[in-house]
N, C-alpha and C positions, 0 to 999 in steps of 0.2 A: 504493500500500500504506500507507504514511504522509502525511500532511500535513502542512504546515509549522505548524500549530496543533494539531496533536494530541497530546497525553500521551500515552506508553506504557510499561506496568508490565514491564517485562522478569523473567520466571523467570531465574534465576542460581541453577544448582544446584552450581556448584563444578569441572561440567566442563570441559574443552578448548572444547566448542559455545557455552554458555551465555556463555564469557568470548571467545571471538571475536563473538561477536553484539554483546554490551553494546560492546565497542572500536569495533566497525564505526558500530553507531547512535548512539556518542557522536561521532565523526566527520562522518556527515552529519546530525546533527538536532541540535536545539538541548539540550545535557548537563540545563538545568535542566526539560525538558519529560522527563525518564528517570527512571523510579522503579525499581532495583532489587531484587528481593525474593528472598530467600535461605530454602529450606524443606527444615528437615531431616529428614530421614525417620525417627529414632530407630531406627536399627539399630544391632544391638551389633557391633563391630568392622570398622563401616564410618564412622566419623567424618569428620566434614568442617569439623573445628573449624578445621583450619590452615589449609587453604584460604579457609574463611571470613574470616577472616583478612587473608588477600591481599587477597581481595576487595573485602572495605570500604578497605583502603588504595585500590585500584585505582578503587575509585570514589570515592572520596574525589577522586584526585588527578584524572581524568575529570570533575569537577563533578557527578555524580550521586547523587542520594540514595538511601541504599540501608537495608533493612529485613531483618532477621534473624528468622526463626521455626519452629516446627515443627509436621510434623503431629500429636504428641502435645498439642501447647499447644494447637493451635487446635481440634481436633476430639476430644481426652478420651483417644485414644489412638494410639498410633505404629504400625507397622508389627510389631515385633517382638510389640506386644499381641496384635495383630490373629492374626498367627501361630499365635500361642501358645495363645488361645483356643478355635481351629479344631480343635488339638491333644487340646485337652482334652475338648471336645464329639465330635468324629469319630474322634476316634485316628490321625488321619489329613488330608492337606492338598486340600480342596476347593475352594479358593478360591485361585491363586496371588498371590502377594507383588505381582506386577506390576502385577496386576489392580487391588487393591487402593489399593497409590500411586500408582497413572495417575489412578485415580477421587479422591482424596485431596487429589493435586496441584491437579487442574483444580478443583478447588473450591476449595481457598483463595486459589488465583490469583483467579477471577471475583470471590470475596468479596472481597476487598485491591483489586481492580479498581475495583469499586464504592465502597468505602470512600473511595477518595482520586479518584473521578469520573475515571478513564483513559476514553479513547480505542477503545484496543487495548493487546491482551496478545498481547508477544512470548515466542516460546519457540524453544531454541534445537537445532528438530529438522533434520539435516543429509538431505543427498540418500539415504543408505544407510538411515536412519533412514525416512524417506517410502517409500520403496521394498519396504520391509516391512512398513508399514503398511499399504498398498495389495494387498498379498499376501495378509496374511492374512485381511483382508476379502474378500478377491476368493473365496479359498478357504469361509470362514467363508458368503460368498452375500448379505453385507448391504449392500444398494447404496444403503441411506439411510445406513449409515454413510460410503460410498466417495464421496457427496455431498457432504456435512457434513465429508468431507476435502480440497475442492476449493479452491484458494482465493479462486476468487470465490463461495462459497458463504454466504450471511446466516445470520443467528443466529435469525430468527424467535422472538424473546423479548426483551424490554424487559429482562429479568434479566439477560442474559448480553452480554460485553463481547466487542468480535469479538477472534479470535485469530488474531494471524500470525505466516508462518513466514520471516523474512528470507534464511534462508540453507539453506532446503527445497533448491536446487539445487546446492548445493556436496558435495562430495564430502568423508567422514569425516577423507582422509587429509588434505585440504587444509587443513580446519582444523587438526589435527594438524601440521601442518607452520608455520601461523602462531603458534598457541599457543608452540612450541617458539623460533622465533626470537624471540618478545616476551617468553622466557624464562619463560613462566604457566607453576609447577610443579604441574599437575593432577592430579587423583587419578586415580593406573591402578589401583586396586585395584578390580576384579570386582566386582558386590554377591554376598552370601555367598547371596542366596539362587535367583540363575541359576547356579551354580555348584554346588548340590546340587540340583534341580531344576528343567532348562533347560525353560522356555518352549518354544510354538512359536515366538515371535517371533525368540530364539533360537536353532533350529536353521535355520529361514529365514536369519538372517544369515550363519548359515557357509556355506548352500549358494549365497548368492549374492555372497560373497565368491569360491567358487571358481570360480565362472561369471566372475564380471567376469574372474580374471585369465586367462583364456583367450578371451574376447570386450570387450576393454577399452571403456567407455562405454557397457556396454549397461543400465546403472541407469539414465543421466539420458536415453537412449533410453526405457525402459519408462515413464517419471515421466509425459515429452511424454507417449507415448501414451495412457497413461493419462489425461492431464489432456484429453488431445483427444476422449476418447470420453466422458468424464464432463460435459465442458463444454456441452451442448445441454441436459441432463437437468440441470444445477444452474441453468442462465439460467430453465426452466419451469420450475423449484420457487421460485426467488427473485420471478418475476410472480406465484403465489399469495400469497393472503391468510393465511400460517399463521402461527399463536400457539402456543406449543408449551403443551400443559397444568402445571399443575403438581403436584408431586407433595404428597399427601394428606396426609403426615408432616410433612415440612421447608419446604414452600412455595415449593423450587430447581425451576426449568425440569426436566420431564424427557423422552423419550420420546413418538411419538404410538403413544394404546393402551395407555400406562402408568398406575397408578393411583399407584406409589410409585415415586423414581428407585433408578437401579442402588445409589447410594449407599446410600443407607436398606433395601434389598433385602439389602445384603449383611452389615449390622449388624442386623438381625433375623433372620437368617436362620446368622448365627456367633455373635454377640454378645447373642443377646436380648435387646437393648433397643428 
């Protein structure tokens, strides 16, 4: 997954995961080959100033270099814009919040990727987190995306920097339970905007919170098998020759069949620009 020459830009978003991940990989990899990158989502009464905070101590004292920004700085506007705008044109929310800074995130990641020539971008998605990922694709019918969530799966674009998932198999609580003894005072505050309208990803996690505790282990059962049945269909996609297009606006990897990526689809399509 890593190599002992490789740079890797680690997402650090202030959670319990993102600060178990960065401790673990400044442990077995070399602290000066870690770039951490902190990305604030500009939501109102969800700050993450004090934690950020910790953070850069935390990597400070870890040997890691670590980088502060936001999606309003980097891309014109935050999350609450984004919102707000949708508001104002529909009356109403078409495009959810998540949607939005999932697509948001991975772009300034790869950007920041490339800018300082990483390796790999780590992020710090846990077993419970994959496990729903893989759901609602499975549901949703998109087996190029359930692909491209594989992890031997390639990037098929010179643009994009591979992403891995260090601790895809560990379970929500475990991190939760090391965060807690290393004393990381993590943000448990909700985002305000699953909390007035839950995702599906969302109600997937409660319902398979209740399964697990009635059939214990049966997420990193579902993850294997999942990964066993995807794993023949990602090895023939990675011996083809594909180049992913690019999209017509912005010039970022998108889609095969796309003319514009989701990015740029969903700022013209709320944002008119």
């Amino acid at each position: 997954m890593i190599l002992p020459g490789d740079t890797v830009l680690v997402g650090v978003s202030g959670g319990k995961d993102s600060y178990v991940l960065l401790k673990i990989l400044a442990e077995v990899h070399n602290p000066s080959k870690i770039i951490g990158l902190m990305i604030d989502e500009n939501i109102h009464g969800y700050s993450r100033a004090d934690v950020f905070d910790f953070l850069k101590k935390t990597c400070h004292d870890l040997g890691v270099d670590c980088i502060n920004t936001s999606i309003k700085k980097e891309l014109g506007y935050g999350v609450d814009d984004f919102m707000l705008m949708q508001i104002k044109k529909y009356s109403s929310i078409k495009v959810s919040a998540c949607t939005f800074c999932g697509i948001a995130r991975r772009r300034i990641l790869n950007a920041y990727a490339r800018t300082f020539n990483v390796n790999k971008v780590a992020t710090g998605h846990n077993l419970d987190d994959e496990v729903q990922t893989y759901l609602i694709n499975i549901l949703r019918g998109d087996l190029m995306r359930l692909i491209q969530l594989h992890p031997l799966s390639m990037t098929h674009s010179k643009l994009l920097v591979k992403r891995i998932k260090p601790i895809r198999a560990i379970y929500e609580y475990e991190t939760s339970f090391m965060a807690y003894i290393e004393n990381f005072k993590f943000q448990e505050t909700e985002c305000p905007y699953i909390l007035q309208r839950p995702t599906l990803r969302a109600r997937i996690r409660e319902l398979i919170k209740d399964i697990e505790k009635f059939y214990p282990g049966i997420q990193i059962k579902l993850l294997k098998y999942v990964d066993e049945i995807l794993e023949p269909l990602v090895k023939s996609t990675n011996t083809k020759p594909i180049e992913l297009p690019l999209c017509s606006k912005c010039g970022e990897p998108t889609s095969p069949g796309r003319i514009i990526c989701k990015f740029c689809e969903l700022v013209n399509e709320v944002l008119n620009i």
